[in-house]
C-alpha positions in Angstrom: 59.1 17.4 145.6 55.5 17.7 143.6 53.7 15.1 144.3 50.4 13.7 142.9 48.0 10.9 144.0 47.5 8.7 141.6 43.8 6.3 142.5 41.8 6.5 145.4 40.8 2.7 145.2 42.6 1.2 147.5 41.6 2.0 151.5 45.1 3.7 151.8 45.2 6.0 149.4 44.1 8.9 152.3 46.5 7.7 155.0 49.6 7.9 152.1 48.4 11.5 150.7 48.0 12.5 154.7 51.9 11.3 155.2 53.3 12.3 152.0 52.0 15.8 152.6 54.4 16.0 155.8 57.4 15.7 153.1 56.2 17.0 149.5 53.6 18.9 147.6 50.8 17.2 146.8 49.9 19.0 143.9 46.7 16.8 142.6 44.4 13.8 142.9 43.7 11.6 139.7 41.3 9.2 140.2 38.6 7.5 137.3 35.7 7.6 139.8 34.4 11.4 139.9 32.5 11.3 142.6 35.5 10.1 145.1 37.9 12.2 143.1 35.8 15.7 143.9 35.4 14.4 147.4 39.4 14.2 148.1 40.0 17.3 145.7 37.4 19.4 148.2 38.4 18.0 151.3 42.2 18.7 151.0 42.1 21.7 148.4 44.1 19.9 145.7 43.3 20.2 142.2 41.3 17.4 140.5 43.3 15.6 137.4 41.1 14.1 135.2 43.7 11.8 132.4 46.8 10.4 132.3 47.7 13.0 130.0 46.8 15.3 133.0 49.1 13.6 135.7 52.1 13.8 133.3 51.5 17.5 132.5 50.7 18.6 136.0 54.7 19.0 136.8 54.3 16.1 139.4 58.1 14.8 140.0 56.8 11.7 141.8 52.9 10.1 142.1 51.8 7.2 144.2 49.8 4.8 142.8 46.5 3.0 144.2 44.6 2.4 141.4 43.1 -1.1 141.2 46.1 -3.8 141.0 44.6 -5.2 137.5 45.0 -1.0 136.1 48.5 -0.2 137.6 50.3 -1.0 134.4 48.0 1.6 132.2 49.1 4.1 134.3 52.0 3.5 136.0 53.6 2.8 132.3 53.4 6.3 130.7 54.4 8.1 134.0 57.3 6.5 134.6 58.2 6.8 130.7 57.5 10.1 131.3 60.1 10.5 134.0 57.8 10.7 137.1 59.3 8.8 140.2 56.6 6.0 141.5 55.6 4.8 144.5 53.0 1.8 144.9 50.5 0.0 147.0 51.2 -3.6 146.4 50.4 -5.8 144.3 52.5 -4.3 141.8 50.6 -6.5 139.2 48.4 -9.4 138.4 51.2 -10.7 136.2 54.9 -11.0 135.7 54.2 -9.5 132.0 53.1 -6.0 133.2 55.5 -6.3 136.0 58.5 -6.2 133.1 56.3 -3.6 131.0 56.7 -1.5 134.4 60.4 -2.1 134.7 61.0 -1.4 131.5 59.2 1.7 131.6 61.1 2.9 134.9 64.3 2.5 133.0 63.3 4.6 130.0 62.0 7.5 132.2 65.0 7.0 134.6 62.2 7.0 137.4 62.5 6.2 140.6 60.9 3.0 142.2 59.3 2.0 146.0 56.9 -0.5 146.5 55.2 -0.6 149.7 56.3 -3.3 151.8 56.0 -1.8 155.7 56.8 -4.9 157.7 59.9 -5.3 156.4 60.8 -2.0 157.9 59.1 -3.2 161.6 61.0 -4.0 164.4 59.7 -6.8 164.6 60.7 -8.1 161.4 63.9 -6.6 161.5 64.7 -8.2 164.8 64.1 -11.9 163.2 65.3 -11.2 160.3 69.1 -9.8 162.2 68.6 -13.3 164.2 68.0 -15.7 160.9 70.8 -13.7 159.8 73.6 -14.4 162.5 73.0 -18.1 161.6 72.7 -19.1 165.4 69.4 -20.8 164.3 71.3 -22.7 162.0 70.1 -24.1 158.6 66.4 -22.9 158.3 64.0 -25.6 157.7 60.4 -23.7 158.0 58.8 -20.3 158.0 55.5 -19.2 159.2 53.5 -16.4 158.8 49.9 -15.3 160.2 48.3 -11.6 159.2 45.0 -11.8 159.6 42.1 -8.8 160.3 38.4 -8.9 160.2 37.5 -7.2 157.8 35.0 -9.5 156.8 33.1 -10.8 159.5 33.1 -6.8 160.8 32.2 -5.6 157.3 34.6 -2.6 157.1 36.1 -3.9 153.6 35.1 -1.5 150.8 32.8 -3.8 148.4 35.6 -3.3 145.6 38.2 -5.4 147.7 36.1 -8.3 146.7 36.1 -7.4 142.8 38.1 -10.2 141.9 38.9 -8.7 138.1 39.8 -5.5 140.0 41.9 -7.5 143.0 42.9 -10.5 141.4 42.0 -12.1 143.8 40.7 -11.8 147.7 42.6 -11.9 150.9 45.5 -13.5 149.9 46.7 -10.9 147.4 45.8 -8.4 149.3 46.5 -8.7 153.1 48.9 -12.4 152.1 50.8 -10.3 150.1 52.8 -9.0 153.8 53.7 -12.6 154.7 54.4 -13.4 150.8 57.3 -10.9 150.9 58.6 -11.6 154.1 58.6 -15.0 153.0 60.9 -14.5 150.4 62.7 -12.1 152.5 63.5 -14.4 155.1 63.5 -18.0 152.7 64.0 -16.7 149.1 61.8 -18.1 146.4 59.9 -21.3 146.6 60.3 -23.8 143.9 56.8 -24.2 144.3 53.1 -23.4 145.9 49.8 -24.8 146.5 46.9 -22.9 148.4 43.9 -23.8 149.7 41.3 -20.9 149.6 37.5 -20.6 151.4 34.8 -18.4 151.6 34.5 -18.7 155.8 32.0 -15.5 156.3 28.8 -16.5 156.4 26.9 -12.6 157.3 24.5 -12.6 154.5 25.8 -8.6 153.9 28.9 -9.5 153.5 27.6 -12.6 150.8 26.4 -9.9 148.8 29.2 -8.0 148.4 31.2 -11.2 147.1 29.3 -12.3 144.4 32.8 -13.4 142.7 33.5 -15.0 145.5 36.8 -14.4 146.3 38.7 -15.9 149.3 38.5 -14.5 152.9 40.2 -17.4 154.6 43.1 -18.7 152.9 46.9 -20.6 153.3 49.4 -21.2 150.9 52.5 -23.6 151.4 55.5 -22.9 149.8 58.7 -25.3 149.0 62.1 -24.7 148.7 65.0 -26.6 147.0 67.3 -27.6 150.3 64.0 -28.4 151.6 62.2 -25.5 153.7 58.9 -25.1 154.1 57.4 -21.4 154.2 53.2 -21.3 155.5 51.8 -17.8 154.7 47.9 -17.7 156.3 45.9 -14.8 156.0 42.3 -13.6 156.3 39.4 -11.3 156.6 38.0 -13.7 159.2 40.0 -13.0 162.3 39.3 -10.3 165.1 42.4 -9.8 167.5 45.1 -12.6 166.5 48.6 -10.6 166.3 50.9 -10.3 162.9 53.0 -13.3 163.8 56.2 -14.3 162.1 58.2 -17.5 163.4 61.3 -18.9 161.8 63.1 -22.4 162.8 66.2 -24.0 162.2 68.0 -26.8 163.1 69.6 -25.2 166.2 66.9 -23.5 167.6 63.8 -20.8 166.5 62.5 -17.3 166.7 59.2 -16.1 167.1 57.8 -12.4 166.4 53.8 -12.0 168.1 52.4 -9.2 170.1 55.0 -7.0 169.4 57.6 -9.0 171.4 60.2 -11.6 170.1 61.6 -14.6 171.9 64.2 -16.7 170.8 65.6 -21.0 171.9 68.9 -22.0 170.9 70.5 -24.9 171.0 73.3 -23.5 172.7 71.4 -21.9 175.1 68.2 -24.2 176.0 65.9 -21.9 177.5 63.4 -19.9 175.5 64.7 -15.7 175.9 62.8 -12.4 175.4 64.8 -10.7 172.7 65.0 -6.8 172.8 63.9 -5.2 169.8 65.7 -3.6 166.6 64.6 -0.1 165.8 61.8 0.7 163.8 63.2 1.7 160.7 61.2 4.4 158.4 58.4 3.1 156.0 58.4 2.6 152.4 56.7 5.8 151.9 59.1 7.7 154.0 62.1 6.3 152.5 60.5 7.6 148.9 59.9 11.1 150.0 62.7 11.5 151.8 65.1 9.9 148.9 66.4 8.0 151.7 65.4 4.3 149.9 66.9 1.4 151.8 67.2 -2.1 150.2 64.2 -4.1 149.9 61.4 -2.1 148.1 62.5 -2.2 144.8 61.4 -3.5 141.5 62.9 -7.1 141.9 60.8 -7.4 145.2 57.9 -6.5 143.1 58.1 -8.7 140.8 59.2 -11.4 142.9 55.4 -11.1 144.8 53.9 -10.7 141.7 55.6 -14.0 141.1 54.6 -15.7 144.4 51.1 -14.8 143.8 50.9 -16.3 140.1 52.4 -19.6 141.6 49.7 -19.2 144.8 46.4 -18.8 142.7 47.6 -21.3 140.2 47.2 -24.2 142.7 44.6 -23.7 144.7 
């Protein structure tokens, strides 16, 4: 497969290109921004592409896309008209309008679709999600999830991640967007949503990189028709706090921290380690490989996209 990358703005555009190189060709680098673009063309020796127009003519089969959120439409549109397979970072898009543009697109150009949703793929995940599942917790009745990082407070965030035209928003749409899918993964969608959002970094460096002032601390609460309640928490704030995910029912709970899981039943009464399901392969893997499993499609894409208009809406 000819691959090509497709944006350099978001911080893992390097780590995909370094993986997808294991699998496929990566046959150029497009990216609006010259000087990153001639920085990533020189240090890997791929060719620089400098349109749109350039991408589709390249003879890419597939390109992955990390672009700013608020531009993936513009480009992901006329490659995937054009018949070039896509993989991309998420946020697929600020709005469920560009999100059907997209899949309308993708279905004209017969292209290939993978949004990148690791977690779902963890073993962590995948080992709550097999026990939610089995229905031994019984009807499930609330949903919690905490991904946080410090990429604030230790200043390691690229001053374009608080953009807020660019981002759409600040740590919620970007690192929430993990526990916004595995909230509908696990619940399905919310009938409705209300955030609160705060500004909770107070290094005066970091102040001047968010002039728009976009959230690093930030919860939404999610509810559901036969009553469940899904918490998705997130920041920039945190140093050292494990991706947590715990699900509870009314016959007992599961909870995913530290890369262990325990499990209490009702049946059972005594809380259990839980050994855990295999790490199945990433989004991107699945993609270059052709190996796609369920999960990472267009209608999960549009279904964050979704959960994110209903999160920044009532805030």
């Amino acid at each position: 497969m000819k691959l090509i990358i497709c944006g350099l703005w978001h911080v893992h555009a390097e780590g995909y290109y370094m993986e997808a190189a294991k699998y496929a060709d990566v046959i150029g680098v497009y990216e609006p921004n010259e000087q990153w673009r001639k920085a990533f063309s020189e240090k890997y020796n791929i060719p620089e592409l400098l349109t749109v127009e350039d991408m589709i003519a390249s003879g890419a089969d597939a390109a992955i896309i990390c672009t700013s959120t608020d531009t993936h439409a513009d480009v992901i549109v006329p490659l995937a008209e054009a018949g070039i397979d896509i993989f991309a970072e998420k946020v697929l898009a600020l709005t469920g309008e560009d999100c059907e543009k997209i899949e309308a697109a993708l279905a004209k150009g017969n292209a290939r679709f993978v949004i990148s949703y690791p977690h779902k793929y963890s073993a962590g995940a995948q080992t709550v999600k097999k026990i939610v599942d089995s229905g031994e917790l019984g009807k499930i009745n609330y949903f919690r999830c905490r991904n946080a990082h410090n990429g604030s407070t230790g200043n390691w965030l690229p001053r374009h991640f608080y953009d807020a035209k660019e981002c759409g928003g600040g740590a919620m749409i970007d690192l929430g967007a993990h526990g916004m899918y595995l909230s509908e993964w696990i619940c399905g969608m919310p009938v409705s949503a209300k955030s609160a959002f705060t500004v909770a970094c107070d290094r005066e460096d970091v102040k001047a990189l968010n002039p728009d002032g976009v959230e690093d601390n930030a919860v939404t609460i999610m509810q559901y028709e036969n009553g469940c309640i899904a918490i998705n928490e997130t920041g920039f704030d945190s140093t050292g706090y494990p991706m947590t995910i715990e699900v509870c029912g009314e016959e007992g709970w599961v909870r995913y921290a530290g890369n262990s899981v325990q499990k209490w039943t009702s049946s059972t009464k005594e809380v259990a380690s839980v050994s855990m399901e295999k790490e199945l392969p990433s989004p991107l893997v699945q993609f270059c490989t052709d190996e796609i499993l369920p999960g990472c499609g267009i209608q999960e894409a549009k279904k964050l996209t979704r959960l994110m208009e209903m999160a920044y809406a009532n805030k």
